[in-house]
Z-matrix of the N, CA and C atoms (Angstrom, degrees):
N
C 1 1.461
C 2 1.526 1 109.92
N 3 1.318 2 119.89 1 129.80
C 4 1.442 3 122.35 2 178.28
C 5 1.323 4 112.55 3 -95.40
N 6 1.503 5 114.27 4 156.40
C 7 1.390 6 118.49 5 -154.30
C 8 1.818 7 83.86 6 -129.28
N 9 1.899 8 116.14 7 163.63
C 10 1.067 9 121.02 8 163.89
C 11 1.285 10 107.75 9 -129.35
N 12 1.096 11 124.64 10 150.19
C 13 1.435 12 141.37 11 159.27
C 14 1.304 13 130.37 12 -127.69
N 15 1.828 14 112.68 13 100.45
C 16 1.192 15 89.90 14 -173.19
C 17 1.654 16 138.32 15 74.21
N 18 1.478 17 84.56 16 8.64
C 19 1.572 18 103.99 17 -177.06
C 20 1.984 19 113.55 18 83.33
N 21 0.972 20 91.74 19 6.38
C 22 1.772 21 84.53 20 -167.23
C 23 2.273 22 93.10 21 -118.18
N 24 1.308 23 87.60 22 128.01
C 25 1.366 24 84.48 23 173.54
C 26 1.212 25 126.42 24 -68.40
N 27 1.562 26 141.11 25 139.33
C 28 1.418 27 128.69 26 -174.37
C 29 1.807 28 99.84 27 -116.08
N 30 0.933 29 88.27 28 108.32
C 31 1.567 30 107.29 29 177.45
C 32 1.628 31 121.35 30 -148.33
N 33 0.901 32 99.36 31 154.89
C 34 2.264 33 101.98 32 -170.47
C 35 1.897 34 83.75 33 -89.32
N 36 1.017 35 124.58 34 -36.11
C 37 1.333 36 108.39 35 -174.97
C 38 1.583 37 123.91 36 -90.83
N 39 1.172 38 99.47 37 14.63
C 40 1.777 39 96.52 38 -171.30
C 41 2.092 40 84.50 39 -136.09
N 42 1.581 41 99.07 40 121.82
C 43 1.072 42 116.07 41 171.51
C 44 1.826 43 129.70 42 -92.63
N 45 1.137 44 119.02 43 86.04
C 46 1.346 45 151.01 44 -179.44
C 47 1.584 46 121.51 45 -17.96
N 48 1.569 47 123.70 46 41.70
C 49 1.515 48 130.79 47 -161.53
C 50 1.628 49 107.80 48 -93.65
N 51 1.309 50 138.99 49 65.00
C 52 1.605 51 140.96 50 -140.15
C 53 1.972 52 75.86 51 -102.83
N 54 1.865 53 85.75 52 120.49
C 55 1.265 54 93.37 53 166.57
C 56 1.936 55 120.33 54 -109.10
N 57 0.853 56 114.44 55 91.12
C 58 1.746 57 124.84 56 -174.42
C 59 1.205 58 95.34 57 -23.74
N 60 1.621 59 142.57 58 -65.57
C 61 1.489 60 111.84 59 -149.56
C 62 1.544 61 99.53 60 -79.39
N 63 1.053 62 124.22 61 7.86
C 64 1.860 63 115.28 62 169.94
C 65 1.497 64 108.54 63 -67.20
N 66 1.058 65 108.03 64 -31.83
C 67 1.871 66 111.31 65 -172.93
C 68 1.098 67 127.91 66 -99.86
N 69 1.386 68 107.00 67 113.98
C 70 1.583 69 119.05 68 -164.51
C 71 1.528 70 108.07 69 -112.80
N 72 1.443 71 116.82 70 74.40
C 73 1.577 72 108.66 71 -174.31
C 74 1.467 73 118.44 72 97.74
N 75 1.453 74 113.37 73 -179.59
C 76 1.234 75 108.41 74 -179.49
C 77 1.540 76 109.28 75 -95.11
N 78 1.335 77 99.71 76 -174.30
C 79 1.462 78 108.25 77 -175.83
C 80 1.870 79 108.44 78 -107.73
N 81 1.009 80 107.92 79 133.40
C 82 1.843 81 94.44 80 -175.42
C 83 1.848 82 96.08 81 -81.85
N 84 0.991 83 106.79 82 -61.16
C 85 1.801 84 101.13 83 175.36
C 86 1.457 85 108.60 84 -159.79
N 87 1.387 86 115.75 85 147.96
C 88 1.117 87 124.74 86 162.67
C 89 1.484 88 124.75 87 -84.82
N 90 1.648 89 99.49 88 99.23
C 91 1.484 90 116.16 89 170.84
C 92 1.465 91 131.37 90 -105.79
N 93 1.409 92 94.23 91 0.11
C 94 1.833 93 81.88 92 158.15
C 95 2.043 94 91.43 93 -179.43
N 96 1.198 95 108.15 94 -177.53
C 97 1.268 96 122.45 95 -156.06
C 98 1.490 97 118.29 96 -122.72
N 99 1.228 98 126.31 97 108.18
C 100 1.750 99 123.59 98 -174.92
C 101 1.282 100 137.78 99 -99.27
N 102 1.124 101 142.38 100 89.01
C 103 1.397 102 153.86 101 -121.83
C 104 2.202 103 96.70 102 -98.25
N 105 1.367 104 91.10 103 113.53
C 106 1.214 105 74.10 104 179.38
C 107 2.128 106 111.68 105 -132.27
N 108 1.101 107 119.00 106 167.68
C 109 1.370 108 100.66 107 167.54
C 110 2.107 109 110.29 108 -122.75
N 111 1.890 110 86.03 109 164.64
C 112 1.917 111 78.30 110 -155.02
C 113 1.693 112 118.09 111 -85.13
N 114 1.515 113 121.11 112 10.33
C 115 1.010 114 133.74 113 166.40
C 116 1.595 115 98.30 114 78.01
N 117 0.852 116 101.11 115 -4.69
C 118 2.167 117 108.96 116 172.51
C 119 1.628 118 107.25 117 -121.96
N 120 1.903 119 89.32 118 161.25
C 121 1.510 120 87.60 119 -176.76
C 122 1.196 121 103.15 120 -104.08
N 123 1.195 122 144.83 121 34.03
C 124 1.426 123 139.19 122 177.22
C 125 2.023 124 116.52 123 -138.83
N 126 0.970 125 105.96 124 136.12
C 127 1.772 126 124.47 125 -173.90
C 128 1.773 127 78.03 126 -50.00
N 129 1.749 128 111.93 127 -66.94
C 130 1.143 129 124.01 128 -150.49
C 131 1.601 130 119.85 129 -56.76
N 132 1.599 131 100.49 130 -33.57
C 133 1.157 132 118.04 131 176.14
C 134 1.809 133 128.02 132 -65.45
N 135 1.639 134 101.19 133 -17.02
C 136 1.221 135 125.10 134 -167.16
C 137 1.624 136 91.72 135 -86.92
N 138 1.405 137 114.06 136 -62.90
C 139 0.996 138 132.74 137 -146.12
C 140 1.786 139 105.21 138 -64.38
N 141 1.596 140 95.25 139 -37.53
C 142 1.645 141 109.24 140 -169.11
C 143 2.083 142 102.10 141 -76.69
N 144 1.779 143 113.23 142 -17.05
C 145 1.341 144 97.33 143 168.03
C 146 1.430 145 104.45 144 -83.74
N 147 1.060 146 131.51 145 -36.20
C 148 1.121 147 129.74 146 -177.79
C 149 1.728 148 129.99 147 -49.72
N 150 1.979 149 100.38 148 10.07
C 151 1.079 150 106.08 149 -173.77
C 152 1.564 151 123.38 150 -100.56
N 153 2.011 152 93.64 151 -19.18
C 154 1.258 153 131.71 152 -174.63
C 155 1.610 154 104.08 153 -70.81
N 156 1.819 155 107.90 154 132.48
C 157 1.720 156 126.57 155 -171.49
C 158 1.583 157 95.46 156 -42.46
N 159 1.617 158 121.16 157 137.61
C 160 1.376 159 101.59 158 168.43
C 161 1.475 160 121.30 159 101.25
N 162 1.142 161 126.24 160 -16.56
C 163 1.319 162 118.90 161 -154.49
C 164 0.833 163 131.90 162 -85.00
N 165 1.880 164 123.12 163 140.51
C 166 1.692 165 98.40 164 179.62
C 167 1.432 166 113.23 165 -92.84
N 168 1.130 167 112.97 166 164.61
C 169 1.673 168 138.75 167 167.66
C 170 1.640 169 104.79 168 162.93
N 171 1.941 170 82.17 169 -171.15
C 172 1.399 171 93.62 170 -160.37
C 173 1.056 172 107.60 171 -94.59
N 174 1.783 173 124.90 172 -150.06
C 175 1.182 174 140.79 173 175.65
C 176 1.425 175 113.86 174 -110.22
N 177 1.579 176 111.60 175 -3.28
C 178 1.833 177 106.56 176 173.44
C 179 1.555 178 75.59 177 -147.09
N 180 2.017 179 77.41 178 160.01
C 181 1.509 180 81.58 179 178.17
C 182 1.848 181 73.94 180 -146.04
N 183 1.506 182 108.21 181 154.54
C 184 1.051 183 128.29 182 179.30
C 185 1.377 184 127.93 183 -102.37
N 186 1.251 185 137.28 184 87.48
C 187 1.594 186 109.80 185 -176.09
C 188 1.750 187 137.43 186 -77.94
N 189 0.730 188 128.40 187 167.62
C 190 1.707 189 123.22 188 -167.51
C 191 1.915 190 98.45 189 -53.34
N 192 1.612 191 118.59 190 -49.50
C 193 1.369 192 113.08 191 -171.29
C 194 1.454 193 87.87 192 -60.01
N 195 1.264 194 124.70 193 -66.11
C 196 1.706 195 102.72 194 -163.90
C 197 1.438 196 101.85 195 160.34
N 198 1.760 197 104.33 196 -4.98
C 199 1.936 198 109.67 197 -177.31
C 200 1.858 199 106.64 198 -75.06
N 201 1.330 200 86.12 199 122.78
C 202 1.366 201 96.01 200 170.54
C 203 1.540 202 131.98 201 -76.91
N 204 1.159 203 137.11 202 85.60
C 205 1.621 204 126.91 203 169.64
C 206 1.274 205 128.95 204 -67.08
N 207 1.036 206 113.35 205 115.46
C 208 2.010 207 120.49 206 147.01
C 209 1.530 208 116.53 207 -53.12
N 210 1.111 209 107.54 208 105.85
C 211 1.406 210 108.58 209 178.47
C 212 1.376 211 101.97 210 -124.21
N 213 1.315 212 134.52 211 10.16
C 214 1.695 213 116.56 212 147.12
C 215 1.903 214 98.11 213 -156.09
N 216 0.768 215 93.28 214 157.54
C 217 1.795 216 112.77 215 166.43
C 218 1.301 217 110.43 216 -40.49
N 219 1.167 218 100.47 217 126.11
C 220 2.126 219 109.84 218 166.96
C 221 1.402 220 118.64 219 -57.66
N 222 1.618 221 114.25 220 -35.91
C 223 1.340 222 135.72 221 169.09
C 224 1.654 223 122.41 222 -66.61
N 225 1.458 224 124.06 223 -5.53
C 226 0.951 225 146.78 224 -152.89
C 227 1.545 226 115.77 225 -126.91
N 228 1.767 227 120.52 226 124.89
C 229 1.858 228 111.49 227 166.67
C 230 1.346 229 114.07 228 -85.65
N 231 1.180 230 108.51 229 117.08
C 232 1.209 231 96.79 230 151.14
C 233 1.875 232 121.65 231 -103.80
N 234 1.337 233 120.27 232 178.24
C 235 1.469 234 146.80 233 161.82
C 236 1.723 235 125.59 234 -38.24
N 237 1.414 236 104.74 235 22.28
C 238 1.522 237 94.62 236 -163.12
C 239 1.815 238 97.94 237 -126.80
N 240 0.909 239 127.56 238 55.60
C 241 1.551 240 143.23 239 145.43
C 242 1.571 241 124.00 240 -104.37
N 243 1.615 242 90.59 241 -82.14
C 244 1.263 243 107.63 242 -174.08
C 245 1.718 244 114.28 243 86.29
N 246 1.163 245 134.53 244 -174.96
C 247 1.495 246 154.28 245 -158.60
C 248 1.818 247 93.94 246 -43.86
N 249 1.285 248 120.99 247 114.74
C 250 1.598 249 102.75 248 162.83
C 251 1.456 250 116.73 249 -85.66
N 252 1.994 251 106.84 250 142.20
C 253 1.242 252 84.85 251 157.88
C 254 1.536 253 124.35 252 -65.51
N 255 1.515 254 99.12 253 -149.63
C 256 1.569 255 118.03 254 167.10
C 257 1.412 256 129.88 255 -99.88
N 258 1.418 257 114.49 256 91.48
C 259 1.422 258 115.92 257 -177.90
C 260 1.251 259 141.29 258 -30.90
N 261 1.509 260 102.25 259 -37.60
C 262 1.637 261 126.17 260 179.29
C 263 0.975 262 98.10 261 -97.63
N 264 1.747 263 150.32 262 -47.12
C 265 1.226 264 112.09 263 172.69
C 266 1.585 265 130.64 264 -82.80
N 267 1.357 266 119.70 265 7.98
C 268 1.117 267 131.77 266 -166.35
C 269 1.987 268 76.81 267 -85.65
N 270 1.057 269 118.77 268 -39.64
C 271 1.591 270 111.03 269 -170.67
C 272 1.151 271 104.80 270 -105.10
N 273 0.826 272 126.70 271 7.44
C 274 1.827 273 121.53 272 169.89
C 275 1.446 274 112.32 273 65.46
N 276 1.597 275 107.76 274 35.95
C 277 1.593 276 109.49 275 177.96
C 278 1.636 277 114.20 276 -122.27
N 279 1.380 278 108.92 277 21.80
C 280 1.604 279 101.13 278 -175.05
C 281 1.448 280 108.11 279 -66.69
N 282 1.081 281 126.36 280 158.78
C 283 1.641 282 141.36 281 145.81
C 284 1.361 283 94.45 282 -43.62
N 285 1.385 284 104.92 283 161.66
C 286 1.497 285 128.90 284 178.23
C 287 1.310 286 94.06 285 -68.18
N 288 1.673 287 133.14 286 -90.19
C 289 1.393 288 117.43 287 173.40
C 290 1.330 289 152.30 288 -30.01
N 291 1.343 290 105.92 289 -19.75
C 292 1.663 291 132.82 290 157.67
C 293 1.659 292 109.79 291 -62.84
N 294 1.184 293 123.38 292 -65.98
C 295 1.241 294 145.13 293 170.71
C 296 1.649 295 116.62 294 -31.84
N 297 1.364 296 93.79 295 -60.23
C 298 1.423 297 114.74 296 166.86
C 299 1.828 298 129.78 297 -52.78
N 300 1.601 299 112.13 298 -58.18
C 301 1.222 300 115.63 299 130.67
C 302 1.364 301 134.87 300 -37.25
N 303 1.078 302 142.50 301 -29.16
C 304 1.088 303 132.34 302 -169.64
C 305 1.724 304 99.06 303 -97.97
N 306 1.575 305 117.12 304 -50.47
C 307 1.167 306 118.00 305 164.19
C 308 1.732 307 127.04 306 -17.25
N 309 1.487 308 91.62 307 -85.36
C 310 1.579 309 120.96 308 158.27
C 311 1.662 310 109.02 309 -17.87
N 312 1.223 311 114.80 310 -79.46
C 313 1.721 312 121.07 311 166.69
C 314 1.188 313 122.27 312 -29.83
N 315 1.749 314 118.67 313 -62.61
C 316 1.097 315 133.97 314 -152.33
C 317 1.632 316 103.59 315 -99.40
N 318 1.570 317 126.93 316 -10.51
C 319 1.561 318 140.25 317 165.99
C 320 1.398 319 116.34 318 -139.22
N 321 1.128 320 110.57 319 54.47
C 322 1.514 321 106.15 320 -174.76
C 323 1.604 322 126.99 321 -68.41
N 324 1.307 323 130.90 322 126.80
C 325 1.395 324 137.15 323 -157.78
C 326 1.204 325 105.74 324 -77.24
N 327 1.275 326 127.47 325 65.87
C 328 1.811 327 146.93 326 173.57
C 329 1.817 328 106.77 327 -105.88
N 330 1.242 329 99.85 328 149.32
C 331 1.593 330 94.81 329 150.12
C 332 1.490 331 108.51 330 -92.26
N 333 1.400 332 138.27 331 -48.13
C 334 1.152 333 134.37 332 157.11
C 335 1.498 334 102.38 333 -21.06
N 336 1.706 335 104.52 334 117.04
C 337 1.632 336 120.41 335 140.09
C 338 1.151 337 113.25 336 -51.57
N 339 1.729 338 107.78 337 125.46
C 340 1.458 339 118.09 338 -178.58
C 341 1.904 340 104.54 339 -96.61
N 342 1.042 341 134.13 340 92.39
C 343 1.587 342 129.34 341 169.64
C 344 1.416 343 102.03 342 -13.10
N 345 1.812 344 114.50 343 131.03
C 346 1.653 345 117.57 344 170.87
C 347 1.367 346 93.98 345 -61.72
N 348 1.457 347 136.97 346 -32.65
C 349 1.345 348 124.22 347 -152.55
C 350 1.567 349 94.90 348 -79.51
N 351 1.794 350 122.79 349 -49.97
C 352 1.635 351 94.71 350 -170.56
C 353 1.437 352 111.58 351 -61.48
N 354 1.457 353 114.29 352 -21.67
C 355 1.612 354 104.98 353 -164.82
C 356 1.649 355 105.59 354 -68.77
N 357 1.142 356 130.37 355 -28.92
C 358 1.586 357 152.82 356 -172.04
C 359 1.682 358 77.78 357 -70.16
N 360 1.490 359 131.90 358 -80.15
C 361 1.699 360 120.29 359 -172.63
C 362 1.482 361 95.18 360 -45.39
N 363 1.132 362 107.34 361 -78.10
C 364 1.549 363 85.02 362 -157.06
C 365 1.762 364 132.21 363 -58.30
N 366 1.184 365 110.34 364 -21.29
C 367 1.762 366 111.86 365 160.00
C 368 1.768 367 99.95 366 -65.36
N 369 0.565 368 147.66 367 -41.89
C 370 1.483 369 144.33 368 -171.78
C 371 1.889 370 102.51 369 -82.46
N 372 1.075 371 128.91 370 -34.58
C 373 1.914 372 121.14 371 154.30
C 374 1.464 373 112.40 372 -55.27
N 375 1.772 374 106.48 373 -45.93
C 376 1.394 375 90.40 374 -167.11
C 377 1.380 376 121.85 375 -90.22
N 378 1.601 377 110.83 376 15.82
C 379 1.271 378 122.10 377 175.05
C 380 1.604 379 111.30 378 -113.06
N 381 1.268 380 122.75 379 5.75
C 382 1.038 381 141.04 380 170.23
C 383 1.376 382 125.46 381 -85.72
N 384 1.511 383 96.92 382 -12.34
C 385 1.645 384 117.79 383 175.57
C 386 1.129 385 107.54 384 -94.26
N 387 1.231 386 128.43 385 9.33
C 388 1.367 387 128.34 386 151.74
C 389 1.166 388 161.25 387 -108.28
N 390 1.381 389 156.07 388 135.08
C 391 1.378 390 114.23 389 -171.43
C 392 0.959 391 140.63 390 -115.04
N 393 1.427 392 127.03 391 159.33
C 394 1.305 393 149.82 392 -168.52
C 395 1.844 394 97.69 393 -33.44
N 396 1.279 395 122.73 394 127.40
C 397 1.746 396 141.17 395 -22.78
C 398 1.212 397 131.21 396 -67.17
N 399 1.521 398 114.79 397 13.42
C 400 1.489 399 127.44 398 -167.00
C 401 1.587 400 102.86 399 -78.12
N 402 1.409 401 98.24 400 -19.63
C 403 1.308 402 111.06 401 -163.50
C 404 1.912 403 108.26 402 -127.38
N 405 1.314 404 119.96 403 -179.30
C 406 1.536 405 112.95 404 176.99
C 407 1.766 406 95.40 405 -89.78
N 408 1.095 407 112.64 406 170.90
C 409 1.634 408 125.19 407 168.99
C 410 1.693 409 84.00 408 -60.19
N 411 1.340 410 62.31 409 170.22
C 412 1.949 411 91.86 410 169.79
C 413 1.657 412 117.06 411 -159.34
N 414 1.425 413 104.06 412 170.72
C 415 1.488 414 87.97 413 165.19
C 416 1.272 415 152.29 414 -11.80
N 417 1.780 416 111.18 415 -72.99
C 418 0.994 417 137.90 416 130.11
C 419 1.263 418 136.00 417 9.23
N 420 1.675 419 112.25 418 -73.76
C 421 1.441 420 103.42 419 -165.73
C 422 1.974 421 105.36 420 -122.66
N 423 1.408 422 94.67 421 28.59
C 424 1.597 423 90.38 422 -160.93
C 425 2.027 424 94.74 423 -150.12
N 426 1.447 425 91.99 424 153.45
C 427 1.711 426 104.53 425 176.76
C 428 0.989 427 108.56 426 -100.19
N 429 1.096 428 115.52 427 164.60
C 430 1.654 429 137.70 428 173.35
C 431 1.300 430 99.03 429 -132.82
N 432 1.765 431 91.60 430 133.38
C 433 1.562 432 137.10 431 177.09
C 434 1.351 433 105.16 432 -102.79
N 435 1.851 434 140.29 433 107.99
C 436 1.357 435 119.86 434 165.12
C 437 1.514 436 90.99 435 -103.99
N 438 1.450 437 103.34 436 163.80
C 439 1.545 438 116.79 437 178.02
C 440 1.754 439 94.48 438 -135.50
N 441 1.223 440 89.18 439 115.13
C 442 1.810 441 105.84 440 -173.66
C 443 1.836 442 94.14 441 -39.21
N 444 1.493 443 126.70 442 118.07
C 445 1.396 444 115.10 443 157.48
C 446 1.563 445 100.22 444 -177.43
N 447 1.387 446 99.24 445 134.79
C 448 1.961 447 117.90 446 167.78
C 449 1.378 448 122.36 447 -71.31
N 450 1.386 449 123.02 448 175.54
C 451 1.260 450 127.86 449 163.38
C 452 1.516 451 92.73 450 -98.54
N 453 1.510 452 94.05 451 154.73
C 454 1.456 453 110.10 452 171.41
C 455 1.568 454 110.09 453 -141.87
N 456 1.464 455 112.94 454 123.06
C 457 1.516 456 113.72 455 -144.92
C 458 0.956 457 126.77 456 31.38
N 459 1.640 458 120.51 457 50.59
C 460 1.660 459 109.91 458 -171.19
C 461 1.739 460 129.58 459 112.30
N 462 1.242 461 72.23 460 -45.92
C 463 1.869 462 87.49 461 -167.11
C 464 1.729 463 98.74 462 -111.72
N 465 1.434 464 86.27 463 118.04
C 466 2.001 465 87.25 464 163.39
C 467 1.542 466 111.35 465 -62.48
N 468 1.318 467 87.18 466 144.80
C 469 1.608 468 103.45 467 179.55
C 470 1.466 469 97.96 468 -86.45
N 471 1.526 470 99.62 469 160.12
C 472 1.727 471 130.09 470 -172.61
C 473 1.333 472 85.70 471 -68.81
N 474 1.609 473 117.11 472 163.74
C 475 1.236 474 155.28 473 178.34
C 476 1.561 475 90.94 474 -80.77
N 477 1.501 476 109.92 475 150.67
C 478 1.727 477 122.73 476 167.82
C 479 1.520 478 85.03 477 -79.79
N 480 1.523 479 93.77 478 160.15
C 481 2.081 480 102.37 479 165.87
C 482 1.143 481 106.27 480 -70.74
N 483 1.500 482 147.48 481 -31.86
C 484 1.469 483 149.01 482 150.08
C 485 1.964 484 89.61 483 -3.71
N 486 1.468 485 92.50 484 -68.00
C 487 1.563 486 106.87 485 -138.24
C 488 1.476 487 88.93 486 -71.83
N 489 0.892 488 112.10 487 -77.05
C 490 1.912 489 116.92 488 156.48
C 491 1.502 490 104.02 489 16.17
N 492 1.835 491 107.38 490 -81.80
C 493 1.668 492 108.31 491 -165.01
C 494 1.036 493 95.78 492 -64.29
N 495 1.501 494 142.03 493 -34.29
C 496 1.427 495 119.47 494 -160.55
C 497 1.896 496 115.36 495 -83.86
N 498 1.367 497 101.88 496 -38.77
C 499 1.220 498 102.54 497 159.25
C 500 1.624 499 131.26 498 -39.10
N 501 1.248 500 100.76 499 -48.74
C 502 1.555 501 108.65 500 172.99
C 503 1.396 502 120.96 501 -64.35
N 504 1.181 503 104.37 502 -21.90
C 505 1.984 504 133.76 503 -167.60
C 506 1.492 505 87.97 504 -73.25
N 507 1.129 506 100.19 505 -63.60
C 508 1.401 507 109.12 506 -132.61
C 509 2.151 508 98.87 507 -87.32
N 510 1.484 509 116.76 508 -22.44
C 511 1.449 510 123.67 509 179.64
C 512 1.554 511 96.13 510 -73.18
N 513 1.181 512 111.77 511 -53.36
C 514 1.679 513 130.62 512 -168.02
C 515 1.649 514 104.69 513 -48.40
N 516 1.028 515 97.84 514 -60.59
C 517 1.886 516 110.69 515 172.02
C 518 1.901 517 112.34 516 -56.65
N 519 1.186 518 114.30 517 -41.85
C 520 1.338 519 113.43 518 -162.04
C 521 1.756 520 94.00 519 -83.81
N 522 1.408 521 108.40 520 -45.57
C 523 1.643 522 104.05 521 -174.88
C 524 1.652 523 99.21 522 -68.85
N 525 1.299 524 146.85 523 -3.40
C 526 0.965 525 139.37 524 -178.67
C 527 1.597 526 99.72 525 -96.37
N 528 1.014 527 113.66 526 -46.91
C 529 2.090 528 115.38 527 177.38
C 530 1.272 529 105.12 528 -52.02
N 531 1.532 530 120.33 529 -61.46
C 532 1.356 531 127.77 530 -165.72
C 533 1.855 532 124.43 531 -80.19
N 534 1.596 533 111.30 532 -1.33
C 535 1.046 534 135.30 533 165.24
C 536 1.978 535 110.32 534 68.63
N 537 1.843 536 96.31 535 38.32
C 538 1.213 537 99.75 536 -163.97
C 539 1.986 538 91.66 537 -106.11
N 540 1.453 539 108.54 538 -165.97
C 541 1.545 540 113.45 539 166.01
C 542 1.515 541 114.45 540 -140.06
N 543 1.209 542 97.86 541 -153.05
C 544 1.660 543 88.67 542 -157.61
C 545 1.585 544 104.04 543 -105.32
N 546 1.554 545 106.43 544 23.34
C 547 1.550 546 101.23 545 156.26
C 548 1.653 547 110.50 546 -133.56
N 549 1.587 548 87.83 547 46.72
C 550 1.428 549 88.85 548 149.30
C 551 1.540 550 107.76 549 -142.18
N 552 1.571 551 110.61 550 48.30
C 553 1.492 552 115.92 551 156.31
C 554 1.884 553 111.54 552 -125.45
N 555 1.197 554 106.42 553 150.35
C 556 1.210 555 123.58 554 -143.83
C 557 1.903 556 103.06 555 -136.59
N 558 1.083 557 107.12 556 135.92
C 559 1.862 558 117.30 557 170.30
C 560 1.404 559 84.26 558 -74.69
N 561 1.116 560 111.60 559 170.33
C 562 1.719 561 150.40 560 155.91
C 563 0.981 562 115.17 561 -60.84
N 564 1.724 563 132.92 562 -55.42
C 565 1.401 564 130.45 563 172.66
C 566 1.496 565 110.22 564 -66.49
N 567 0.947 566 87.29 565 -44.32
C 568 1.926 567 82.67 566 -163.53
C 569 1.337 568 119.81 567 -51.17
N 570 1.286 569 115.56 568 -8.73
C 571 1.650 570 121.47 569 -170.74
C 572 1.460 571 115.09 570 -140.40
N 573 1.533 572 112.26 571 -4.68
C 574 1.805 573 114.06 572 167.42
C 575 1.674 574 90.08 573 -140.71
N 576 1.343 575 116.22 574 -158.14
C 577 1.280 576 127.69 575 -163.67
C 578 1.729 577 117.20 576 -127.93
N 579 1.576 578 90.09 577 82.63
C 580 1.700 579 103.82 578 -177.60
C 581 0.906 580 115.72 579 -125.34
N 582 1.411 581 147.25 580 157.57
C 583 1.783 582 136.76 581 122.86
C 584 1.241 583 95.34 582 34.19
N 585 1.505 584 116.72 583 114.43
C 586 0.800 585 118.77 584 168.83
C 587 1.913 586 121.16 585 -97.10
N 588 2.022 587 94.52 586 14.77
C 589 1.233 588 95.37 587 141.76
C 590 1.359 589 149.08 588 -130.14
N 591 1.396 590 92.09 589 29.58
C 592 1.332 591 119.96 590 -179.35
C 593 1.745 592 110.95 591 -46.57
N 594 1.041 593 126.41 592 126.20
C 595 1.580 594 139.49 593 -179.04
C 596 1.433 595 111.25 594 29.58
N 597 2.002 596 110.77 595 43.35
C 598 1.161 597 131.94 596 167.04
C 599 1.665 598 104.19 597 -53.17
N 600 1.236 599 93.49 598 -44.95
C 601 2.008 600 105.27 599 -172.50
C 602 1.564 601 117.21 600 -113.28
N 603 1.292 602 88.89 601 32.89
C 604 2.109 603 105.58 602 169.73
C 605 1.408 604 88.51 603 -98.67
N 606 1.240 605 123.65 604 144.43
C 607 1.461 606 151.01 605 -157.79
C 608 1.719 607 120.12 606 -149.94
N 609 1.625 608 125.18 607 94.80
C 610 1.382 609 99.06 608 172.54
C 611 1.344 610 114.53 609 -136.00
């Protein structure tokens, strides 16, 4: 069972590296958990952007042997979502008026070209008006898990089994602190706009 203090996990297996420019504010609550991978092949390499004003990442970072880092506060948002999609239409369960909104946003009846990027802000405000599970996590109310790993031609490579046990270690413990389960953890793609094989083969 994992314990918090102060936002910092106290555990013999999770090694304590809290990088300040990751944390942007507080956290309103932790309601679910986001599995992401760091597009580099090195712990060190992760760790050294993570030093730069601004930065995004998460709150664990994983290395290939299997050492786990804290690199920001549980109590703390950081930068590691980005734009949500749309929950309900990603499942084909919106309300008629939901539907409609989202339509509107995402095809709006202009001759003016609407930029994919504002339409991406604005589907991500008007899903922000909702809450969590109506909606995907977000910043806000959810952590980020990176597990040190690249693409290779394309496709991120699998996790070492190192990374494997700790992954499993380390979700198992946090959904047990935060009194959540294991469908309220989430890939990276599936709920903002990444790689769509980003922590295809993260497992917990």
């Amino acid at each position: 069972m994992l314990n918090a203090d102060k936002g910092k996990i106290i555990d013999g297996k999770i090694t304590v590296k809290i990088q300040p420019n990751l944390e942007h504010g507080s956290l309103v609550a932790v309601r679910a958990l986001v599995m992401h991978q760091t597009g580099g092949s090195t712990a060190a390499g992760a760790l050294e952007k993570y030093k730069t004003k601004g930065a995004d990442g998460a709150h664990f970072l994983i290395d290939k042997d299997g050492t786990i880092y804290q690199t920001a506060h549980v109590n703390k948002s950081t930068f590691h979502v980005g734009k949500l999609q749309s929950r309900c239409d990603n499942l084909k369960s919106c309300s008629p008026d939901d539907a409609t909104a989202i339509q509107t946003i995402m095809h709006p009846k202009t001759k003016k070209k609407v930029p994919y990027s504002k339409k991406v802000k604005q589907l991500h405000e008007h899903e922000m008006k909702k809450a969590y599970p109506k909606r995907y996590p977000s910043n806000d109310d959810s952590l980020g898990i990176e597990v040190v790993g690249k693409p290779v031609k394309g496709i991120y490579e699998d996790p070492t089994d190192k990374q494997g046990e700790s992954v499993k270690w380390l979700v198992a413990g946090l959904l047990d602190l935060f009194s959540l389960t294991t469908e309220d953890v989430y890939r990276h793609p599936d709920i903002s706009y990444k790689d769509a094989t980003e922590a295809k083969s993260v497992t917990w």
